[in-house]
C-alpha positions in Angstrom: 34.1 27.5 -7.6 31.1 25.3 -9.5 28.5 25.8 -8.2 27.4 22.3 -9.4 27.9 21.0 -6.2 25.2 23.6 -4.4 22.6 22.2 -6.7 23.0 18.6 -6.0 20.3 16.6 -4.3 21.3 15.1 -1.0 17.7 13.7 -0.4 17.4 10.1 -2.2 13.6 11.3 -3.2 14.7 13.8 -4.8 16.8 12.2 -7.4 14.1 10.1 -7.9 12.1 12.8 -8.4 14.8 14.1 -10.9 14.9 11.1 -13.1 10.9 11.1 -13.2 10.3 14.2 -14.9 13.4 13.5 -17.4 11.5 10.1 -17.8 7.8 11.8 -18.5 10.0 14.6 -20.6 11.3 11.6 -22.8 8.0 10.0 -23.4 6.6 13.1 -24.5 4.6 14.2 -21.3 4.6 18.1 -20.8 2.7 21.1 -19.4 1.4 19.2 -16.7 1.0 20.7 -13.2 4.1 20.1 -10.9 2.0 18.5 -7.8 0.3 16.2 -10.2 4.0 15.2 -11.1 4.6 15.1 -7.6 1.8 13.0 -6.7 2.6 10.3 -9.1 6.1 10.2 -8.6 5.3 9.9 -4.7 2.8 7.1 -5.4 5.9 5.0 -7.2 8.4 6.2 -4.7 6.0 4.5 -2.1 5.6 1.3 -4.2 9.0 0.2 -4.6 11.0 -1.7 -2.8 14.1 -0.9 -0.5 16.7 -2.7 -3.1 14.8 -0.3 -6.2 15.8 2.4 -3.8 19.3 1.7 -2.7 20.8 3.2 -6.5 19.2 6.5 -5.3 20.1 6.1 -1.7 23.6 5.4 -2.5 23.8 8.7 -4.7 22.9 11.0 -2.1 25.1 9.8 -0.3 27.9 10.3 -2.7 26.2 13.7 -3.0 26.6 14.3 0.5 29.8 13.6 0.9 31.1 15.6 -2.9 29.0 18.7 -0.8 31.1 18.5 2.1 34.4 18.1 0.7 33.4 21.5 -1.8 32.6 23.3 2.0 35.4 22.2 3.4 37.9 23.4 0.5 35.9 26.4 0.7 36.5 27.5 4.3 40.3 26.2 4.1 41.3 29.2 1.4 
């Protein structure tokens, strides 16, 4: 089985998260500590507005639901 699935964020911060360190790895920000990372990607998070969030809301959702139906073919074999 993939374990894809296991490793796929179901909190909508977290994705966020995700994308924010790909986006400071693109612009050429590295080595930096992970709760300073953290910190600023918590003071965006914060800052924007429920329909900036509804793309990351709606993916953890469909992550949700692509983690259950893996668990649920699991226990059926």
């Amino acid at each position: 089985m993939n374990d894809t699935f296991k490793k796929l964020p179901v909190n909508p911060y977290f994705i966020f998260l995700a994308q924010f360190r790909e986006y400071l790895e693109k612009r050429g920000v590295r080595n930096i500590k992970v709760t300073t990372v953290a910190r600023a990607a918590g003071k965006k998070w914060r800052q924007m507005s429920c329909s900036q969030k509804a793309a990351y809301i709606e993916s953890a959702q469909m992550n949700r639901e692509a983690r259950k139906r893996i668990h649920t073919i699991k226990t059926e074999v």
